[in-house]
N, C-alpha and C positions, 0 to 999 in steps of 0.2 A: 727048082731054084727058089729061093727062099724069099719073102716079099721085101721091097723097100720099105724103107722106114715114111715114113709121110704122115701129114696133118692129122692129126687127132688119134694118132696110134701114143700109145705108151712104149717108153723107149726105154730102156735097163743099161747101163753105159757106163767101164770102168774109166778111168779118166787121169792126164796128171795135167795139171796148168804151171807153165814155165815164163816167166819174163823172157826177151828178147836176149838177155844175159845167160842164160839155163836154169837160173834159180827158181826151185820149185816155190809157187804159193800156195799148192792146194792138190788133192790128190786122193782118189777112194782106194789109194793102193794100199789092202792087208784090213779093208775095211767092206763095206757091200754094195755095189756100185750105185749110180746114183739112178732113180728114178724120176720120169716125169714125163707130161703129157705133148707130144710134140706138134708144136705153131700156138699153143696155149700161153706165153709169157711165164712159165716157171720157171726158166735160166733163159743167160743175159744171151739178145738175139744172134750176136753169130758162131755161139756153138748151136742152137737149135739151130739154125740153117746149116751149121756147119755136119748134122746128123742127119736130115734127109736125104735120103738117098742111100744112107747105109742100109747095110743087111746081115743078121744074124752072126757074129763072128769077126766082123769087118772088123780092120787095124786103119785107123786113118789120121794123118796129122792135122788140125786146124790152124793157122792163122788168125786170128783176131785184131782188128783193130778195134782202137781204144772206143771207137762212137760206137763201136757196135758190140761191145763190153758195159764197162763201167763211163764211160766219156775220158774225157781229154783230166789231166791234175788244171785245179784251179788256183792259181798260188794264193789266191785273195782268201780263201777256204783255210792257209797252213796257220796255225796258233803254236804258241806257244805254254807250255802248260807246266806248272809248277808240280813238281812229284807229289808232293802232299795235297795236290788236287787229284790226284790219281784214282788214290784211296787204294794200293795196290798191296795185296800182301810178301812181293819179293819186288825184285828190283827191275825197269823197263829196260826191254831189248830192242833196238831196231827192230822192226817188220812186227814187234806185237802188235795184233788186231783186238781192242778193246769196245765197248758200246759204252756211250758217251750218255748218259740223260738228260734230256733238255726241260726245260722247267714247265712245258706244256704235258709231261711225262714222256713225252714218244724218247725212243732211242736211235742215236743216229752212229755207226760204226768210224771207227777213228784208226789209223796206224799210224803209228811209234816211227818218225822219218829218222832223230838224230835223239840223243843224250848225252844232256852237259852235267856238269859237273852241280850244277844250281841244281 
């Protein structure tokens, strides 16, 4: 029988991430699965937790919640942004995920909630 997955092993992992709605966000489907070392903090903690214990082949659903993801939406965080602050070369979609540069240079990830007409 084939070993569990656990601490410090490297783990190979096809994947799709769905909102509570089905909408996918994210997905190595047609692409090469994802790699990474597992209880190391390379992906958000409860898919790593959500992978121990698997084994070679396994199919399994995870459940996530948000603190053990990304956290909780912050409303005090949501801005509003002027397109020609964008700097985009077509035009913004809900759900684009863009990287925002902050004037210390680091970059910080933004998604596209609504688009007005401004």
């Amino acid at each position: 029988m084939p070993e569990q997955a656990k601490k410090g092993d490297t783990a190979q992992v096809h994947y799709t991430g769905r909102l509570e709605d089905g909408e996918v966000f994210d997905s190595s489907d047609g692409g090469e699965p994802l790699e990474f070392e597992v209880g190391a903090g390379e992906v958000i903690p409860g898919f790593d937790e959500g992978v121990r214990g698997m084994r070679v082949n396994d199919k399994k659903k995870i459940e996530i919640e948000a603190d053990d993801a990304y956290g909780q939406r912050i409303e005090a965080l949501v801005q509003q942004i002027a397109r020609d602050g964008l700097n985009l070369g077509n035009e913004p979609d809900v759900g684009m995920q863009l990287g925002l540069q902050l004037p210390d240079g680091n970059e910080i990830p933004i998604t596209i909630t609504e688009v007005t007409k401004d």
